[in-house]
Structures are given as C-alpha cells and as structure tokens.
C-alpha positions as CSV (number, residue, x, y, z in Angstrom):
1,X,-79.8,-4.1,-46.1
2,X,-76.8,-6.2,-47.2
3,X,-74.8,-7.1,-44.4
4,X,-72.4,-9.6,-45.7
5,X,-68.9,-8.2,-46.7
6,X,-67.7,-8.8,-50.4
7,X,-64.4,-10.2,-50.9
8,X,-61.9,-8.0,-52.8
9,X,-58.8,-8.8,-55.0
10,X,-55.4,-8.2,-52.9
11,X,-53.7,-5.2,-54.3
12,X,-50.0,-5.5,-55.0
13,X,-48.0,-2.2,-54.1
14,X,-44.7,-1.9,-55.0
15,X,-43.4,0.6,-51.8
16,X,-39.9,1.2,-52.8
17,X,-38.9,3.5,-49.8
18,X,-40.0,1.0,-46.6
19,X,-36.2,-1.1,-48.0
20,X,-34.3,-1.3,-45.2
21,X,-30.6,-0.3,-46.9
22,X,-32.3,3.1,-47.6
23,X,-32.2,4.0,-44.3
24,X,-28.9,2.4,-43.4
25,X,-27.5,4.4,-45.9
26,X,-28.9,7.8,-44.6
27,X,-28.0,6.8,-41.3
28,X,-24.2,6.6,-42.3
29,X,-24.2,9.7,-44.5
30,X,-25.6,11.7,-40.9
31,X,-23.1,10.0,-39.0
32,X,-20.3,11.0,-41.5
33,X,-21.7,14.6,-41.4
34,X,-21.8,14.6,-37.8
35,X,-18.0,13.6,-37.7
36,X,-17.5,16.6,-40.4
37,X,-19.3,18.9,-38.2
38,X,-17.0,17.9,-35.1
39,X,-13.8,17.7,-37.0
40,X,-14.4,21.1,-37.8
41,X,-14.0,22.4,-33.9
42,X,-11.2,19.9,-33.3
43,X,-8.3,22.4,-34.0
44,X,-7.9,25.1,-36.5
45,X,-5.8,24.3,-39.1
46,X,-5.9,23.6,-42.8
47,X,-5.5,20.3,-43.2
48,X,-8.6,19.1,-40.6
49,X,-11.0,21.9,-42.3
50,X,-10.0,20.5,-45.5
51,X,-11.0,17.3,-44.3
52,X,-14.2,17.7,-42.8
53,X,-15.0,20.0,-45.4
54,X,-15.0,16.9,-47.3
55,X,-16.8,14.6,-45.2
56,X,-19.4,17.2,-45.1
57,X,-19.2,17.0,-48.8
58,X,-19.3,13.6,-49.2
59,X,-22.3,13.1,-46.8
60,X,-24.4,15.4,-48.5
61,X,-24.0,13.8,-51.9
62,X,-24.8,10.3,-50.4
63,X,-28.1,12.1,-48.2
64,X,-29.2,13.7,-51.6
65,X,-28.5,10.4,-53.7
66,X,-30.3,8.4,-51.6
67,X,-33.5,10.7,-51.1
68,X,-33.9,10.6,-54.8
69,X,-33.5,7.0,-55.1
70,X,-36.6,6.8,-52.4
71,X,-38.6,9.2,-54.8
72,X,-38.0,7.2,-57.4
C-alpha cells in the first residue's frame, strides 16, 4: 500500500463570475428597481408612472445584461 501523496500540476480556471463589478453592477440595477417600484406608490400621476416605468425598465435591461455577461 502506497501511502505517499503524488504531487499534481496546478490547474488554472478562468471563473469569470467571482469579478467583483458583476455584482456591483446587479446591486445597482436592484436598487434602481427598488426606487421604480416605490416611485410607483408615491402619487398617481402620469409623469411619476412614466418615470418609474422607466427605471423599472432600465433595471431590468442592466439585471439581464449583466447575468448574461456572467454566463458567458
């Protein structure tokens, strides 16, 4: 019975999704969502649906956007 370990080569893995603006960048697009989702109970008129309909927007894209770029 051997009981000596073998040394192995080091493996080199390139883990794209442990970088650290990744995450930044999702925490952002939640907290621009989260401000969409407020703005919308703030008061009922066009012009603040309008604009957290587009943070809501805009949020989503950069969420999506950068979930891909992690998968890549």
């Amino acid at each position: 019975m051997n009981s000596q370990v073998e040394p192995r080569t080091h493996v080199k893995t390139d883990n794209n999704a442990n970088q650290t603006h990744y995450y930044i960048t999702l925490v952002i697009a939640i907290a621009i969502g989260l401000v969409g989702v407020f703005g919308r109970f703030i008061q009922d008129s066009f012009l603040v649906n309008s604009i957290s309909n587009i943070l809501l927007f805009v949020a989503a894209v950069l969420a999506i956007r950068t979930v891909l770029r992690i998968l890549k």
